[in-house]
N, C-alpha and C positions, 0 to 999 in steps of 0.2 A: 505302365499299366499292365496288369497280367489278365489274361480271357482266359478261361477253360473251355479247351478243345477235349473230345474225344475222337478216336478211329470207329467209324461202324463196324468195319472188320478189322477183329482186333488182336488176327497174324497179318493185317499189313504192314511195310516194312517202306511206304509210300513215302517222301520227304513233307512232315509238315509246314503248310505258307511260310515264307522265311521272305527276306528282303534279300534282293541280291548286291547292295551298298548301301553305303551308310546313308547318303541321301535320298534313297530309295525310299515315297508312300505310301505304293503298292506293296503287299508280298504275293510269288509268285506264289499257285496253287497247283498241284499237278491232277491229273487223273488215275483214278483207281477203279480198274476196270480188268476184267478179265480175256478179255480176246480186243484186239485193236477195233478200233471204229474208224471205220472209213467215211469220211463227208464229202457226197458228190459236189459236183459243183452245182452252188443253185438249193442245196440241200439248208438244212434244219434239223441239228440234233441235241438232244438233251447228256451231257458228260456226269456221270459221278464221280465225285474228286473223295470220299471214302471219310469225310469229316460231319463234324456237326459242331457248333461251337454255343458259349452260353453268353451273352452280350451284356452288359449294365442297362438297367433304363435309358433313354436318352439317347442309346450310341445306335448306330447301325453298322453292319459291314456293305457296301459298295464291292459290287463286284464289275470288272471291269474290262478292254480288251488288253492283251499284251501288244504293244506296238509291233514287235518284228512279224507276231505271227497275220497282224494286219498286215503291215506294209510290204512282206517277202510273201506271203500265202493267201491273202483277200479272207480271212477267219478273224471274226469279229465276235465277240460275245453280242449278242443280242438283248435290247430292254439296259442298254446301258446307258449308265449305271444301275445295275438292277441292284436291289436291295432286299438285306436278311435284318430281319424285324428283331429285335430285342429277345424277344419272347417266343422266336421259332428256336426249335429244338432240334429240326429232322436233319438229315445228311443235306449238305451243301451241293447243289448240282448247276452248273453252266451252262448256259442255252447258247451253241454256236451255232452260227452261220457260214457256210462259205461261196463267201461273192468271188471268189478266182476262179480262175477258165480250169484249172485242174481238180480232180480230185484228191484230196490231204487224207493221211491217215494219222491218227493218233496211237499211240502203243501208251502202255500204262508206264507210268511215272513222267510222261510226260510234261512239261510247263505250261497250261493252257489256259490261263487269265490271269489278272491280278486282284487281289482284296486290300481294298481299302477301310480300315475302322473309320468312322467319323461321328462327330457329339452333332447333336439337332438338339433344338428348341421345339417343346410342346405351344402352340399357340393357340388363342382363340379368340373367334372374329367375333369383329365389332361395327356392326352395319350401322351405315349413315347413307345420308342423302347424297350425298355427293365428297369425292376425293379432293384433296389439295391440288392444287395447278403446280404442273413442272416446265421446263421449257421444249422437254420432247413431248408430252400431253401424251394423247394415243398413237402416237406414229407406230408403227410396228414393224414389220419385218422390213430390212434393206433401209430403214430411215436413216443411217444415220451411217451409210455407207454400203462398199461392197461387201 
């Protein structure tokens, strides 16, 4: 399947999402940004990664965290998986967090999330009186283990 992406600036020279192996879901995203950003710890910041992209009906992009920079740095994409609508158009931006006791900086080209395409189904409810019986019924959180 091929998306069309653009660069919003377009002398950047930023690496577009790419997969970094073959089995690879995510492709990595980097940031394009002009002076590093620094994320205290405990902070909340919004990254532009310098794309925009045009989706098919149906699909969404998922965006996501990169494992190492969770598990080595506590930087988490936030709202994840957050989601890019079909039908948005604007530059692609990252909402990080960082839950680690230090403060991270980002420099530009950096790798700081993954994107996932994925196909959805449009549905539409259909209200009734009551649902079918399962054998978990309503049990909810922790029912059905640690």
């Amino acid at each position: 399947m091929k998306i069309n992406i653009t660069r919003i600036n377009k002398s950047s020279n930023i690496q577009l999402p790419s997969y970094q192996t073959l089995g690879s879901a995510g492709m990595d995203v980097c940031a394009d940004i002009n002076k590093p950003i620094t994320i205290k710890s405990g902070e909340v910041v919004v990254v532009p990664t310098g794309i925009a992209i045009a989706l098919p009906i149906n699909y969404e992009c998922q965006v996501r965290s990169r494992s190492g920079l969770a598990s080595k740095n506590g930087i988490f994409a936030l709202n994840a998986p957050g989601t890019i609508d079909s039908d948005y158009r604007g530059e692609i931006r990252v909402i990080l967090a960082n839950f680690g006791k230090e403060n991270y900086c980002i420099e530009n080209g950096d790798r700081i999330a993954q994107l996932v395409i994925a196909k959805y189904e449009k549905i539409t409810w259909n209200e009734v009186n009551l649902l079918n019986e399962t054998d978990r019924g309503s049990s909810g959180f922790g029912s059905t283990g640690n």
